[in-house]
N, C-alpha and C positions, 0 to 999 in steps of 0.2 A: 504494500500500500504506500502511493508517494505522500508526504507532507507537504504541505502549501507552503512552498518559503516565499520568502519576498523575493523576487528580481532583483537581482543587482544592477542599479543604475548606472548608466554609462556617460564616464565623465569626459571622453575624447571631442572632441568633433567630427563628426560623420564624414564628410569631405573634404578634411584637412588633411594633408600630407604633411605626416610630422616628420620626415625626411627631407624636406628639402630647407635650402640656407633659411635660418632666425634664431631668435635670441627667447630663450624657454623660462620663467623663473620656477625652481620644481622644490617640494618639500615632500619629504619623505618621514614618516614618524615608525617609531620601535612601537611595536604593538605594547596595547597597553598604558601606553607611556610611561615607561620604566623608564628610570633616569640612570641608564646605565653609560652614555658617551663621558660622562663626566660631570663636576660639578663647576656652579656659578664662585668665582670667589673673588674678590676687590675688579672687578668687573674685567675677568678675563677668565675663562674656561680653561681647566684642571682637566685636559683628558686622559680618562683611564686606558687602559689595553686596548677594551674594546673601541674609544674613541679615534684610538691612535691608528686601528686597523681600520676606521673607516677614511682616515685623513690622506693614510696609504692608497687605498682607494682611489680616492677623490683625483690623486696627483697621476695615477693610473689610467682614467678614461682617457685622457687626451695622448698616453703612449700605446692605449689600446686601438683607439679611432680617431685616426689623425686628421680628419674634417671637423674634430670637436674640439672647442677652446672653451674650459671652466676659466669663465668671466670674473666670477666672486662666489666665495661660500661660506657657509659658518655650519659649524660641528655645536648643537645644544646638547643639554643635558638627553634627549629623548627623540630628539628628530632632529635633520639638517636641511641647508635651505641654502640652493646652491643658484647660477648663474648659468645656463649652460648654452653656447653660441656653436650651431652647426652651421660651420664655414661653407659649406658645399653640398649640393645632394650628393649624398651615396645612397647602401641598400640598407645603411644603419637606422632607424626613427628613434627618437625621443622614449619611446617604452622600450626598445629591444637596449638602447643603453642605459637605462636603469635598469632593469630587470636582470639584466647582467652583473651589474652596479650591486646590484641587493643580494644576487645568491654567492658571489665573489666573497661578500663581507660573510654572510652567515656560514658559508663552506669556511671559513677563515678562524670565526670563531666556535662554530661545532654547533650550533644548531639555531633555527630558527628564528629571525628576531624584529622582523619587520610589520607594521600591517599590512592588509594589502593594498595592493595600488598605490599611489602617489597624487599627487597635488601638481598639475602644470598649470601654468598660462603663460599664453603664446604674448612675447614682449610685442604691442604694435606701433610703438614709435618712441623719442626719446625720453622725451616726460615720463611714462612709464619707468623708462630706463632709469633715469636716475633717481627715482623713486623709491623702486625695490633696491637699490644698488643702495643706498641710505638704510635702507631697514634692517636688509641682510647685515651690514656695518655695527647697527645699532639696537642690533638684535638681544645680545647680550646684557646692555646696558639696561634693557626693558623686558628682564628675565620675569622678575614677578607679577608683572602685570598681563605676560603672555599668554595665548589660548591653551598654552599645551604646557604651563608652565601648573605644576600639580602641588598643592599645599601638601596633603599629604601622600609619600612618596606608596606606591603601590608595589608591593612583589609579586610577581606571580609564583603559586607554588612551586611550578613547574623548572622556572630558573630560577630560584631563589639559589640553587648549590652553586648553578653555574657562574651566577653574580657574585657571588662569594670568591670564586677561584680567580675570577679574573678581576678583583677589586684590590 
């Protein structure tokens, strides 16, 4: 017998080719929002292992796919908020480089750690541009006030050990 689940609503644009040249602002959040990247401290982020392997990362896309320049990024406690400019079409899109982005880091640190899907929007001129490129900067600075910034921190049972080992 199936269960009625919701439909998962679809956050793309149907007729956008996210392959070819623009500027993406993308955030990606740790399921749950564990604050496992690290912490807030005199306003500059402390990142743990796990932050460190996502910063690795991060410096990786653009030696993975070399039509991609990360523009600007910031590594929070729980999710990162990155700048990503594809120089050029190739057969690469904006999902196939996160999605690689995301099992990279979790195959890295041994299991599962992201929600799913991500957060894009498509930059459409400069205003925009220097906009996010201000927030992303000033992100840190306006850690308590954030949407994904959690009063109290949540473990999940499931990693609690594995937060421990790499804390």
């Amino acid at each position: 017998m199936k269960k009625n689940l919701p439909t998962r609503k679809k956050i793309r644009l149907n007729d956008y080719d996210y392959s070819k040249e623009n500027m993406y602002f993308i955030t990606i959040c740790v399921k749950d929002r564990l604050e496992i990247f690290g912490k807030i401290l005199e306003n500059n982020i402390k990142l743990t292992k796990k932050g460190i392997i996502v910063k690795q990362n991060i410096y990786g896309i653009e030696e993975i796919y070399k039509n991609v320049l990360v523009d600007e990024y910031i590594i929070m406690p729980n999710h990162v908020h990155m700048l990503i400019s594809i120089q050029y079409k190739s057969n690469a899109t904006i999902s196939k480089i996160i999605k690689h982005f995301k099992a990279n880091i979790s195959r890295e640190i041994g299991c599962l750690i992201w929600q799913k899907s991500f957060y894009e929007h498509i930059i459409r001129n400069e205003k925009e541009y220097i906009e996010i490129k201000e927030y992303i900067r000033n992100n840190i600075a306006k850690w308590e006030n954030d949407k994904y910034f959690n009063r109290a921190i949540k473990i999940a049972p499931t990693l609690t050990l594995q937060i421990l080992i790499f804390f």
